[in-house]
N, C-alpha and C positions, 0 to 999 in steps of 0.2 A: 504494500500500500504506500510506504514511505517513498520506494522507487518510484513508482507513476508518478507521485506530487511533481518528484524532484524532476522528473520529463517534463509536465506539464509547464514546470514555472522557468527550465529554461528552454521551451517551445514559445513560449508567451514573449521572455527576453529575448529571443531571436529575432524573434516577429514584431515587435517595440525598434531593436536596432535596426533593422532591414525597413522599417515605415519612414523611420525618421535619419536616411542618411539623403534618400535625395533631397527632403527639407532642409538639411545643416548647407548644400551645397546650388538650395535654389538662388533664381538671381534675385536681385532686391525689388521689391512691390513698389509701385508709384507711391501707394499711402505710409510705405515707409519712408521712400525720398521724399515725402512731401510733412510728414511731421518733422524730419529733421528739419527741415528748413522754414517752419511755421513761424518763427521764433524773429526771422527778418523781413517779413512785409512790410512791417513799420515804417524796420530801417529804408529799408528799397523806395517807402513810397514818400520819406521823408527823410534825408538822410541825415545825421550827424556828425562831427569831426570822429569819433570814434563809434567804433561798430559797436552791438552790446554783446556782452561777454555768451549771452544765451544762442544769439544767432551763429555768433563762432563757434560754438560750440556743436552745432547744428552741424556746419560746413567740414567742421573737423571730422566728427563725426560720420559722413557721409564717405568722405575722403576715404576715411579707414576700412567702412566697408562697399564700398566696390573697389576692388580692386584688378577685375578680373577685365580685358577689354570688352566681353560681351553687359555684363555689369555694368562698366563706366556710361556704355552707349546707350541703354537702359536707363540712365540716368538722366542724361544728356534729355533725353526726346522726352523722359516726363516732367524734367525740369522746364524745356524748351515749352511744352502744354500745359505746363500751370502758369507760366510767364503771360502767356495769352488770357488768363483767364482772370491774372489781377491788373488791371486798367491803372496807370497812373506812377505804374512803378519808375523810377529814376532810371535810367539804364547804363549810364555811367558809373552808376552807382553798384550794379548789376553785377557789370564788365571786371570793376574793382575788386571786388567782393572776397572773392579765394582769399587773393594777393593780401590785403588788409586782415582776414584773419588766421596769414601765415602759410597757406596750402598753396603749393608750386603746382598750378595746371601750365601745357604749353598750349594754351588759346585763351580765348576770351571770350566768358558766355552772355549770347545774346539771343534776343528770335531769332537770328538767321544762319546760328549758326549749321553746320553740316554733322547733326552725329552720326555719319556714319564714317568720319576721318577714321583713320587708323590709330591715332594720336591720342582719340576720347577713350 
């Protein structure tokens, strides 16, 4: 009887590992890129001499996890889709953004940019 258990509970933990590895290695959801970055509309749509520590945080954040080129480009297009859908944002301000809170991108994000660079 003790045997079976002991099957059954590492059949279960099999089946637990085996569900949750393509999850650990899915790409990032828009509403995850888009909470990160909740935190700077303010800033975007009003800018101040310094960024707030929450929006860098956001950007930091974001950096950290995509890393992957399919990831970053995923990012890029939903970043580039919510851009559109807040009116009013600075876009200089935009452009800046990384840069000011520390994160080395080689481009500049704007609407127009192309994610599907090799670069993003």
């Amino acid at each position: 009887m003790a045997n079976t258990m002991f099957v059954k509970v590492i059949l279960l933990a099999m089946t637990c590992f085996v569900l949750s590895s393509p999850l650990a290695n899915a790409a990032l959801s828009c509403g995850q890129i888009q909470l990160s970055i909740t935190p700077c509309i303010g800033y975007l749509r009003s800018p101040t001499p310094t960024v707030p520590a929450p929006c860098c945080n956001g950007v930091r954040n974001l950096n950290n996890l995509a890393k992957t080129t399919p990831d970053r480009q995923g990012a890029c297009r939903c970043l580039k889709f919510t851009a559109t859908r807040f009116p009013g944002l600075n876009l200089p301000a935009l452009a800046a953004l990384p840069t000011n809170c520390g994160v080395n991108l080689p481009y500049k994000i704007s609407p127009s940019i192309d994610c599907n660079m090799p670069c993003v």
